[in-house]
C-alpha positions in Angstrom: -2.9 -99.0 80.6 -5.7 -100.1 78.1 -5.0 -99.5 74.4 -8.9 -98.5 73.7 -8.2 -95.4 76.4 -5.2 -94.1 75.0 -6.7 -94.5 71.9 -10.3 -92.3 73.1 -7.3 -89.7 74.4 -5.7 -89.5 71.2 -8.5 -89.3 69.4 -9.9 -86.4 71.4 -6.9 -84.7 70.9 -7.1 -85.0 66.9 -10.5 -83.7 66.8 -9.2 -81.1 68.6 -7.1 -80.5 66.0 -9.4 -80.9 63.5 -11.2 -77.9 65.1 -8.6 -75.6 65.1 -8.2 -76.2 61.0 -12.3 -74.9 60.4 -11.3 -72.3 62.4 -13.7 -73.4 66.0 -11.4 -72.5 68.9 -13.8 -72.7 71.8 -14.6 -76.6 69.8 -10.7 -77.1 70.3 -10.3 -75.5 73.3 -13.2 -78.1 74.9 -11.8 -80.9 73.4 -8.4 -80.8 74.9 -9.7 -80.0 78.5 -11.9 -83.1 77.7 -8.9 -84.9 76.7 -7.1 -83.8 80.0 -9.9 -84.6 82.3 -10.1 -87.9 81.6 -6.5 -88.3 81.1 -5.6 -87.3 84.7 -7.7 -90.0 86.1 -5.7 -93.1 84.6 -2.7 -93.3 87.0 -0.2 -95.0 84.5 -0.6 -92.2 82.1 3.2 -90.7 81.9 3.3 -86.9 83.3 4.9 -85.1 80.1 2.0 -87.0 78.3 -0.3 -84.9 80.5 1.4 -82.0 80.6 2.0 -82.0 77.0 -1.9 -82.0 76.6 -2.0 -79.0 78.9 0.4 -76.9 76.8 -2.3 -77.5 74.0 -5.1 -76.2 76.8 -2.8 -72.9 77.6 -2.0 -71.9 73.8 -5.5 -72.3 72.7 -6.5 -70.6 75.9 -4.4 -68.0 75.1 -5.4 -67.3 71.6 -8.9 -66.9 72.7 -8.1 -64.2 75.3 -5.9 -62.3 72.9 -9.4 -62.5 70.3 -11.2 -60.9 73.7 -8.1 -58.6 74.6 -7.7 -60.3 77.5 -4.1 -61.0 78.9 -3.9 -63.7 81.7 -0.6 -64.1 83.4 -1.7 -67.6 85.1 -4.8 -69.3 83.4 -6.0 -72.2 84.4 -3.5 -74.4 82.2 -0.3 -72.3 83.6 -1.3 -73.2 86.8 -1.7 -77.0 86.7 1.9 -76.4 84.0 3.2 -74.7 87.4 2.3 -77.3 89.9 3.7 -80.4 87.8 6.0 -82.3 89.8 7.7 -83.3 86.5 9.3 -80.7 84.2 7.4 -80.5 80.8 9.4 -83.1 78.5 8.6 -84.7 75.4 11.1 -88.1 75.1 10.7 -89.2 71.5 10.0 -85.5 70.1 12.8 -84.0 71.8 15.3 -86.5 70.5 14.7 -85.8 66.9 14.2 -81.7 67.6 17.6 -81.7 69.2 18.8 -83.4 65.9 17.2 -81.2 64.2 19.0 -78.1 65.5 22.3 -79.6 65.8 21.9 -80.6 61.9 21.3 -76.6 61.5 24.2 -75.5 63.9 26.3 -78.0 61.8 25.4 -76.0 58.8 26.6 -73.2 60.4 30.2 -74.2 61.4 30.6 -75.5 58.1 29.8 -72.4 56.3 31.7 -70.5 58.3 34.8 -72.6 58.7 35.3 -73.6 54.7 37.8 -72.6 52.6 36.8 -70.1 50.1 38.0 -72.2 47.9 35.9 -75.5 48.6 32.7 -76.1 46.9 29.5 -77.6 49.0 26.8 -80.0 47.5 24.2 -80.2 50.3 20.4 -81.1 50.2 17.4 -80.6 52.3 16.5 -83.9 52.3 18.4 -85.7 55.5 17.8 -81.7 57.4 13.8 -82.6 56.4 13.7 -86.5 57.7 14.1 -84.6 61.5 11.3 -82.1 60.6 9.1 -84.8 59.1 10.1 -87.2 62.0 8.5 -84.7 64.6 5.8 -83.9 62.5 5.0 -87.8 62.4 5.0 -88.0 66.0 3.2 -85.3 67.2 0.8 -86.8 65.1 0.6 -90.2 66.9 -0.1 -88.3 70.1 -2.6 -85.5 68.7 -0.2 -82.5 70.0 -1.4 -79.6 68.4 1.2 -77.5 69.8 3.6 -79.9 68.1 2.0 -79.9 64.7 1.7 -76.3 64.6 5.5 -76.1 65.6 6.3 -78.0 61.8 6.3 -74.9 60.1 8.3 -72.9 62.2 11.0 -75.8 62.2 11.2 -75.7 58.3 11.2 -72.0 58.3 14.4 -72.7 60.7 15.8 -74.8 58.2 15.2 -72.6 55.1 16.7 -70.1 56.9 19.7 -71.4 57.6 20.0 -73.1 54.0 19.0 -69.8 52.8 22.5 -67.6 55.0 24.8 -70.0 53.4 23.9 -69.6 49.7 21.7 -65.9 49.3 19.5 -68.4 46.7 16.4 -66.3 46.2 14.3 -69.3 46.2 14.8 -70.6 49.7 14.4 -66.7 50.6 10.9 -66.8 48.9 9.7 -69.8 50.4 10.6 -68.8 54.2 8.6 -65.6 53.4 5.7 -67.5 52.3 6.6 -70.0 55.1 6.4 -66.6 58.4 3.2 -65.2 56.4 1.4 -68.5 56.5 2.4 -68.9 60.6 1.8 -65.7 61.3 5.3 -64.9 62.2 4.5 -61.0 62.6 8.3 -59.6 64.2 10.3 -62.6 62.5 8.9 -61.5 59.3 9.5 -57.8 59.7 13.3 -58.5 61.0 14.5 -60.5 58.3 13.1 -58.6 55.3 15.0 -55.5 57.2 18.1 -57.5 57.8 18.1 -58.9 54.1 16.4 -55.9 52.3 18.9 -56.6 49.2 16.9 -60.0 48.1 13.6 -58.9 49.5 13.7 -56.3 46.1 13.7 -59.1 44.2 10.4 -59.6 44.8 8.0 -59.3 41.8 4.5 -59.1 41.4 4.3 -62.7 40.4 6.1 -63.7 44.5 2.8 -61.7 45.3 0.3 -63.3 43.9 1.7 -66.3 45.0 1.9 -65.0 48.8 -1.8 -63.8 48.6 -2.8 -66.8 47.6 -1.1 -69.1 50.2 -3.3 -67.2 52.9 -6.3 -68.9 51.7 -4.9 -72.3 52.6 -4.4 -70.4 56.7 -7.0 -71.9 59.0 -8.2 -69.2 61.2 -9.8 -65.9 60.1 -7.7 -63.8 62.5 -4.4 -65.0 61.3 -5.6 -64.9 57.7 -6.2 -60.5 58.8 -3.1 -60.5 60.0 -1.4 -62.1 56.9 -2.6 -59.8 54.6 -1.2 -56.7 56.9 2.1 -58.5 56.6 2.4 -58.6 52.7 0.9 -55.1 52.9 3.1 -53.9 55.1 6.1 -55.5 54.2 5.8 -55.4 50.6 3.2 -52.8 49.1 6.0 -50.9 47.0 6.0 -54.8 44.6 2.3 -54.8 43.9 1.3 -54.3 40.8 -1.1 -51.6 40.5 -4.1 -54.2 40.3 -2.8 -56.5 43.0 -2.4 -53.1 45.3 -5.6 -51.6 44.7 -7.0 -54.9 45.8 -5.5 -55.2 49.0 -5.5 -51.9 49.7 -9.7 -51.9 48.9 -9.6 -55.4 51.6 -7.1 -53.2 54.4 -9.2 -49.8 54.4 -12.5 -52.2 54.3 -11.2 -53.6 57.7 -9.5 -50.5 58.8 -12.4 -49.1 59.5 -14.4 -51.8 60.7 -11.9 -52.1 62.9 -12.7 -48.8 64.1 -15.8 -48.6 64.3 -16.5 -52.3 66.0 -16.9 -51.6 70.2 -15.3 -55.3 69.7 -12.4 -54.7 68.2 -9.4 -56.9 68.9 -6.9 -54.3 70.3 -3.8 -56.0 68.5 -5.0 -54.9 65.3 -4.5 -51.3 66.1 -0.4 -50.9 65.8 -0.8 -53.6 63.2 -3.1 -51.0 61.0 -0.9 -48.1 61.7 2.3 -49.7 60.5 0.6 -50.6 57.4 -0.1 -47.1 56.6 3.2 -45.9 57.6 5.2 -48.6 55.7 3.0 -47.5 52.4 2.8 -44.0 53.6 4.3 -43.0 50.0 2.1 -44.6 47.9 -1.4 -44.8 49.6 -4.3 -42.5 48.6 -3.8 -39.4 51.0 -7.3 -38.9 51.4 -8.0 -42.5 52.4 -4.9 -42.1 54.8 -6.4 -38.8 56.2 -9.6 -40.4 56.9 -8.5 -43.5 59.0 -6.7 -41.2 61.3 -9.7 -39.3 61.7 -11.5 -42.3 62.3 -8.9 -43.4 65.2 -9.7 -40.0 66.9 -13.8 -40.1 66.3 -13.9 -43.4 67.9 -11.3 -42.2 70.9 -8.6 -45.2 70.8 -6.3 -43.0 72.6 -3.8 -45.6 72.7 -2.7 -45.4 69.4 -2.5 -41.5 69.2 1.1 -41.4 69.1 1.1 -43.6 66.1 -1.4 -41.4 64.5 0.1 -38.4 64.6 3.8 -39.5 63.7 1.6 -40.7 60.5 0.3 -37.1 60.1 3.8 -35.7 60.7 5.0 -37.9 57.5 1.3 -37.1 55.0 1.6 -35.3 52.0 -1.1 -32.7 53.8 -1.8 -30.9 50.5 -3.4 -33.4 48.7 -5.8 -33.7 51.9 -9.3 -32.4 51.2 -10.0 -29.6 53.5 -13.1 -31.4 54.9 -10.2 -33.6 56.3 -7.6 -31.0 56.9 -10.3 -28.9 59.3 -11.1 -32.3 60.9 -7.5 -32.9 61.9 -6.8 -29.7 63.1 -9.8 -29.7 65.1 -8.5 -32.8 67.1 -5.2 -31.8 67.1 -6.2 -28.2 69.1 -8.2 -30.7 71.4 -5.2 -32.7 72.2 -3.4 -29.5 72.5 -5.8 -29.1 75.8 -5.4 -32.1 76.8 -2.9 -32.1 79.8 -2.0 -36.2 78.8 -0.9 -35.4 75.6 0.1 -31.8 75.4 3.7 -32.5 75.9 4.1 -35.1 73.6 7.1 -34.8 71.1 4.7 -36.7 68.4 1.8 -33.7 68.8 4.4 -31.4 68.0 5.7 -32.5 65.1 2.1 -32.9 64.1 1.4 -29.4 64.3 4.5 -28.5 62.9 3.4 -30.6 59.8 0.1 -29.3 59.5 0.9 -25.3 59.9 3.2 -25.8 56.7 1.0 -27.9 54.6 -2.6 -26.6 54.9 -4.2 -23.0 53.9 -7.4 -23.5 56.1 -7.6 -22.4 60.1 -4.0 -21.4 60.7 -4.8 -18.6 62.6 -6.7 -20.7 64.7 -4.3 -23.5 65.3 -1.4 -20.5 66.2 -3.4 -19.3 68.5 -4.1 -22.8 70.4 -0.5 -23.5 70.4 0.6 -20.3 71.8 -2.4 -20.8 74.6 -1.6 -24.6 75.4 2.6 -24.9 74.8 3.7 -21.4 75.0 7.2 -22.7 75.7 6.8 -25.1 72.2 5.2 -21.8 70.4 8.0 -19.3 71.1 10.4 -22.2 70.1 10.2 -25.3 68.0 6.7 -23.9 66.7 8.2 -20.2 65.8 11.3 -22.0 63.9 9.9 -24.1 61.3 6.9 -21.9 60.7 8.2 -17.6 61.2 11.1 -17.5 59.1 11.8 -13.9 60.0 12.9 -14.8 63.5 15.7 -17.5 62.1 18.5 -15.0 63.5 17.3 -15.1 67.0 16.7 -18.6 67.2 20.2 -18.8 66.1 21.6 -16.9 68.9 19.4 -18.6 71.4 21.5 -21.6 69.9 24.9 -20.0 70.8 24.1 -19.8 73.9 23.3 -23.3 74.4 26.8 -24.2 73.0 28.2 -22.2 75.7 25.8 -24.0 78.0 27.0 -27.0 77.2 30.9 -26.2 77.3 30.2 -25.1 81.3 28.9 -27.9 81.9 31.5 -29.8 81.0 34.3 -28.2 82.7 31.9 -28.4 85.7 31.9 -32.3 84.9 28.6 -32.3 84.4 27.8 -35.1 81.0 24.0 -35.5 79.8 22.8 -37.2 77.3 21.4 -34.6 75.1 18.2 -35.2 72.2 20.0 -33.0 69.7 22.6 -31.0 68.9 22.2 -27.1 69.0 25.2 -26.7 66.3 22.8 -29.5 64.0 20.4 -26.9 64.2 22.2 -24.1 63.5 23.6 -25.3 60.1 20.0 -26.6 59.1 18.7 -23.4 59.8 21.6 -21.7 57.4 21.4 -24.7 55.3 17.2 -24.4 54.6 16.3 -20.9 55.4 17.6 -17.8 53.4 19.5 -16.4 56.5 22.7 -14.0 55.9 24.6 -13.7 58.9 26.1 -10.2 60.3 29.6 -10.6 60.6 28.8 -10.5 64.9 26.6 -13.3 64.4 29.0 -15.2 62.3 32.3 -14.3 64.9 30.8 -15.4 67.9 29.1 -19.0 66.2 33.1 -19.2 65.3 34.1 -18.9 68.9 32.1 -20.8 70.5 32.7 -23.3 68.1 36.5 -23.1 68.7 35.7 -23.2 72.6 33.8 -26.4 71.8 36.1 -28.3 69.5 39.5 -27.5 71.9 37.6 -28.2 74.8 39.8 -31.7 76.8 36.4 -32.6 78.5 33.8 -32.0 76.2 31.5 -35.1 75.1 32.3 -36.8 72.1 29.1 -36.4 70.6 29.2 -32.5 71.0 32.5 -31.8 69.3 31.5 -33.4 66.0 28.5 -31.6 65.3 30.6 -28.5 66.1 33.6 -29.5 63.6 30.8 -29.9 61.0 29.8 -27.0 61.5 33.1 -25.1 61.7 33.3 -26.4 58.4 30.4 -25.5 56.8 31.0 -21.7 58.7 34.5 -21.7 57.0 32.7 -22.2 53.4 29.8 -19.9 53.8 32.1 -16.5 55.4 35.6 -17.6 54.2 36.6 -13.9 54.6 35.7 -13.6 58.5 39.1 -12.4 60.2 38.9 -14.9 63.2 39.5 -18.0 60.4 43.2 -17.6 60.8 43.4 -17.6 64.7 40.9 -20.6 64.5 43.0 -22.4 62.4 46.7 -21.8 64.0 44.5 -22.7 67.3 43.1 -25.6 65.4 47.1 -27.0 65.0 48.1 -26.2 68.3 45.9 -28.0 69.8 45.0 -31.1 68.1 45.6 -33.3 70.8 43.2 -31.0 72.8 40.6 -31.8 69.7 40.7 -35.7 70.2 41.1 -35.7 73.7 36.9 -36.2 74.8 34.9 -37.8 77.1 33.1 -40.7 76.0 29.8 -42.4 77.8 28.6 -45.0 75.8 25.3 -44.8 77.8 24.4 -41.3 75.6 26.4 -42.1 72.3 27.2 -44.4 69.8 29.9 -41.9 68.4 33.1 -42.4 69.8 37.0 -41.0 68.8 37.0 -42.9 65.7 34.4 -41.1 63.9 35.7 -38.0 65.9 39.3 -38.3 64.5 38.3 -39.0 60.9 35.8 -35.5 61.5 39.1 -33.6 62.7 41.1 -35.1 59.9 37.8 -33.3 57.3 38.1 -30.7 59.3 41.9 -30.1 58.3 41.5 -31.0 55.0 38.8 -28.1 54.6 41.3 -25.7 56.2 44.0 -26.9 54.2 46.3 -28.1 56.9 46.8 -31.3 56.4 49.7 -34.1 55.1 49.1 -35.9 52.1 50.4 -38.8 54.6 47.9 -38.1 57.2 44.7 -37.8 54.9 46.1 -41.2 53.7 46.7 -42.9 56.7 43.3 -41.9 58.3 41.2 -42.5 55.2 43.0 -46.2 55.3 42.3 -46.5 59.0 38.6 -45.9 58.5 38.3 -48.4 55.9 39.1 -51.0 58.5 36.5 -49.6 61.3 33.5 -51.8 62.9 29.9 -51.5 61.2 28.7 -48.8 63.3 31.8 -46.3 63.6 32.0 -46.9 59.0 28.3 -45.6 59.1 29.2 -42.6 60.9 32.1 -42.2 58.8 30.7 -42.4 55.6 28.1 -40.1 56.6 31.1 -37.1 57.8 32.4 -37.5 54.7 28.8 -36.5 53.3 28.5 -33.9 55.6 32.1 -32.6 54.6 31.4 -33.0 51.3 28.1 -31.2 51.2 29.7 -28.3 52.9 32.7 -27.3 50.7 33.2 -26.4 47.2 35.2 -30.0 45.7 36.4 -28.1 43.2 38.3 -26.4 45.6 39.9 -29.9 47.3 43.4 -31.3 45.9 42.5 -33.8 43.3 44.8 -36.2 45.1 43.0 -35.7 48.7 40.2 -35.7 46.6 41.0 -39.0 44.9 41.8 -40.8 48.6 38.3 -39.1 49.7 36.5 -41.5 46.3 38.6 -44.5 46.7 37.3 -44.7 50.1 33.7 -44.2 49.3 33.7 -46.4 46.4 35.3 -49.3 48.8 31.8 -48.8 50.5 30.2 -52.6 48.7 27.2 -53.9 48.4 28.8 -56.4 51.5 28.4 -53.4 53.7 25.8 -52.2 56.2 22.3 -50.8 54.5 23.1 -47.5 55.7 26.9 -47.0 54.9 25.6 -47.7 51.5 22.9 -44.7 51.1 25.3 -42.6 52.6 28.0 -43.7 50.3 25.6 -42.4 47.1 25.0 -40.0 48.4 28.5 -39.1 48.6 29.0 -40.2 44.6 26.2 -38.1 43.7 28.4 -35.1 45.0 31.8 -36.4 43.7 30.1 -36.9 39.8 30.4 -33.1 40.0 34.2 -33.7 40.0 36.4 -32.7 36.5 38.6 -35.8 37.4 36.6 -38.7 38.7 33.0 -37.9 37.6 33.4 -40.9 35.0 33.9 -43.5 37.0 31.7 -42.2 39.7 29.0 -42.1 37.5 30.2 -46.1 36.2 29.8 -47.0 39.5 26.1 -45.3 40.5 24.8 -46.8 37.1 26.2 -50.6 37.6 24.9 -50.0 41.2 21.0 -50.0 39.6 21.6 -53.3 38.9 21.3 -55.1 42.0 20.8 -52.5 44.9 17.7 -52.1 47.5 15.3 -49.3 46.3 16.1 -46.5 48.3 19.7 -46.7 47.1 18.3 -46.5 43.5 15.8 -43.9 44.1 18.7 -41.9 45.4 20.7 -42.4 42.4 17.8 -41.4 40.1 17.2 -38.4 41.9 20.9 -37.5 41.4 20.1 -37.5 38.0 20.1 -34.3 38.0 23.6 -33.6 39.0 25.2 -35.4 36.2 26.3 -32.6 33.0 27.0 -35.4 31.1 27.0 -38.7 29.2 23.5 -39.3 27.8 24.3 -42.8 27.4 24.4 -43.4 31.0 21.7 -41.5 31.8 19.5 -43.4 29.4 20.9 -46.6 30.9 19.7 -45.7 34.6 16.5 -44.1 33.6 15.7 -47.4 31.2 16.4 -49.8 34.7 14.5 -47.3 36.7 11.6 -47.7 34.5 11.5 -51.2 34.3 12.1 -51.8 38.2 9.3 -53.9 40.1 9.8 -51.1 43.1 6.8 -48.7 43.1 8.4 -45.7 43.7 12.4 -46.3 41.6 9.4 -46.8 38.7 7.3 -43.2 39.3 10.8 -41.6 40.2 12.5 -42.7 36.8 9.1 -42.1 34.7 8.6 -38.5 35.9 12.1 -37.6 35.1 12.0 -38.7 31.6 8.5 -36.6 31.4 10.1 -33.8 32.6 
């Protein structure tokens, strides 16, 4: 093979490249078909040299069909890919790649196999020479593919450097590293796996990720990176940066809209943007988008839409908006496709409590179009005098579901009916007739001691028992219940569980029986210690449900009321809930501390704890313990501490949340 036509190949392939950096895809595109066309026809070219060439032909191929919403299964390039006699292999490339990863799987094993005790001293430097070896020779053969594949291999590598030490640095820079590659889901998953260091995240990391976009080559991706800091990160903007960015998203928002060519990926993308900075978006500009998604009929991303309108702040909607969204609303209320839909409901739910304008009209077209929805969902959030017969329609559900379970019959249910019943009683100001009450009791009790009932329906029925026995303590079926309650306790833990319909299982049931004693004051000191200490050890999953119980248990009962020493096994195990844990055991755990400040005992150390906590946890955890503010009778000097971090936080929201309690 002549050097001069390897050379014209490679050289074809580089301009090729060279296209794809000013942003010409149909230039690039045509260049590597050129490249393959006259590639094929010198016989001592080596297949995975040609079919390495074709991988460039399908990607670009495909990146111009997604910019005309077109999806090809088998284009042109998949189908010479397909009929290769040789599977697609790169010799020299691959060599160095599979270094590359067995370097980072090394990293791995080490980290996970060393002493606690041992100290590392590692660099990127040798982890780099594969990355930069790879980089060198896709060069030599004009692989675009290849090239383009660099960044995602050091975004490998800073993420594995990063797992092993938390440095914030190496976090930063694979941020910057998935924006700049346009690394949409990667992106999203890791700032929600690692949601701690993403709050360190300032306004200056900001400016520095807007800024990196400009150096992206092609205008679509350089959209789509601006959605991603948006999206991901709107609550670190300063109020400059965000009015900025939010002027450049609404701009294309609804250009995007409005444009007949439109590229249809850009729709969820817009959506998620609003929904992620739901809280701090203008709620007129919000409220005007979604209108603008149902003037120009893209039908497809209704759903989205009107979970969006379920979550608005409606009230601060002009009602030039408001009547606008109801109007579409009642239309999709006729619609057969979308009458049914659980997102539509909620919707309308929203809107009947937030807006003064048309409700007569909207009641009546939700009593036409979902009578069943309007005599039930509809009447209960929005008719409060007709709480007490949704609550027996409730009770009857229960009993439902207890014959269905002798009959062996197991669903997998969308919600509890005893979860509604103690929102209702929780929310609403309902007083139960002593009827009322009795017969909730026994069909709780039928519930609970039932050997074949689902797992997931006896817990919300012991929570509820619970909360029953605080709110009518002097009903006269409590003693029966509770002498029933001993008897038969293996009855109580004896359920059926399907993993197909629920993640609970008998270890968040038992620890929910053992509250459920405590609150009726049958319990051992030995018990409540052995089960608290059994929890402690539990998997991820079954502590989240845990810690939430407790919350639920503690929520319902007076803790003045609670032996200080159950009470103190109750905050040792909450407060063994560490930063190490899950996201959620952790908001469930404040949540818990915010109730247990009110404690004579332990309400100093509680409080301690929630005030180092602002140091170092993600915002919702320190919005929470700002709110709980409010809870705390004492100790000015801790107060002052939290509200002082909570104004000085680089979250949007722990700063307005802080700031408005000191105004008030």
């Amino acid at each position: 093979m002549h050097e001069d036509y390897l050379k014209r190949i490679v050289e074809m392939r580089l301009n090729a490249v060279a296209n794809y950096f000013s942003n010409n895809l149909n230039g690039c595109y045509q260049n590597i078909k050129n490249a393959y066309e006259e590639a094929k026809e010198e016989p001592k070219i080596p297949t995975w040299f040609l079919n390495d060439i074709v991988i460039d032909m399908r990607n670009i191929s495909t990146a111009i069909d997604n910019l005309n919403n077109k999806i090809l299964l088998n284009s042109e390039a998949q189908i010479i890919l397909n009929d290769s006699p040789e599977i697609v292999y790169y010799p020299l490339l691959d060599r160095f790649d599979s270094s590359h990863k067995s370097d980072l799987l090394d990293d791995y094993f080490e980290m996970a196999t060393q002493s606690p005790y041992s100290q590392r001293f590692d660099t990127l430097n040798h982890t780099f020479n594969f990355i930069a070896s790879c980089f060198n020779i896709a060069v030599r053969f004009g692989s675009l593919t290849q090239i383009l594949a660099t960044s995602k291999r050091y975004g490998d590598t800073l993420f594995v450097k990063f797992n092993n030490t938390k440095d914030f640095k190496l976090f930063f820079e694979l941020i910057k590293i998935l924006i700049t590659a346009n690394q949409v889901k990667k992106l999203n998953s890791i700032v929600s796996a690692f949601s701690k260091t993403a709050s360190f995240i300032t306004s200056t990391e900001i400016d520095t990720l807007i800024k990196s976009i400009q150096t992206i080559p092609l205008e679509i991706d350089k959209i789509s990176a601006h959605l991603m800091v948006l999206e991901n990160f709107g609550y670190y903007f300063s109020e400059e940066q965000y009015k900025l960015e939010t002027d450049f998203f609404f701009r294309f928002a609804f250009q995007w809209c409005g444009d007949e060519t439109r590229i249809l990926y850009f729709g969820d993308r817009i959506l998620k943007t609003v929904r992620k900075n739901i809280g701090r978006m203008r709620p007129c500009l919000v409220a005007e988008l979604l209108v603008s998604f149902f003037e120009n009929n893209l039908r497809r991303f209704y759903d989205e839409v009107l979970r969006i309108l379920y979550r608005m702040d409606l009230k601060q909607v002009n009602e030039k908006e408001q009547i606008k969204l109801v109007e579409y609303c009642i239309s999709l209320l006729r619609d057969s496709n979308f009458s049914v839909s659980g997102a539509l409901g909620e919707a309308v739910i929203a809107l009947r409590k937030s807006i003064n304008i048309n409700i007569d009209l909207l009641d009546k077209a939700v009593k036409k179009y979902r009578p069943d929805f309007y005599l039930k969902e509809y009447d209960l959030e929005v008719n409060q005098s007709n709480l007490i017969k949704h609550i027996e329609s409730y009770i009857k559900q229960i009993d439902q579901r207890n014959q269905s379970a002798q009959e062996s019959k197991y669903y997998g249910y969308a919600y509890s009916p005893c979860d509604v019943i103690r929102n209702i009683l929780e929310a609403g100001n309902v007083i139960l007739t002593e009827d009322i009450a009795s017969r909730i009791v026994v069909v709780l009790e039928k519930t609970i001691t039932n050997k074949v009932q689902q797992v997931d329906q006896k817990i919300p029925a012991i929570q509820l028992a619970i909360f029953m026995y605080h709110k009518y303590p002097k009903l006269s079926l409590w003693d029966d219940f509770k002498k029933k309650m001993s008897e038969k306790f293996e009855d109580i833990l004896s359920v059926k569980y399907i993993p197909l319909f629920t993640v609970e299982n008998k270890n968040t049931l038992e620890i929910n029986a053992l509250l459920m004693k405590i609150a009726f004051g049958v319990y051992s000191f030995e018990e409540v210690t052995l089960g608290f200490a059994a929890a402690i050890g539990y998997n991820e999953s079954d502590l989240i449900y845990a810690v939430r119980s407790v919350h639920y248990f503690l929520s319902a009962v007076d803790i003045q009321t609670i032996n200080n020493h159950i009470l103190g096994i109750i905050t040792n195990f909450v407060l063994s809930i560490g930063k190490e844990k899950h996201r959620d055991a952790q908001l469930f755990a404040v949540d818990c501390l915010i109730i247990l400040s009110q404690s004579r005992l332990y309400a100093a150390t509680v409080w301690e704890r929630l005030a180092f906590m602002l140091d170092d946890a993600i915002s919702d955890i320190k919005i929470k313990i700002l709110r709980g503010i409010e809870d705390l009778k004492s100790d000015k000097g801790i107060i002052d501490y939290i509200l002082q971090k909570g104004r000085n936080d680089n979250h949007y929201f722990v700063r307005k949340v802080a700031e408005s309690f000191t105004e008030s």
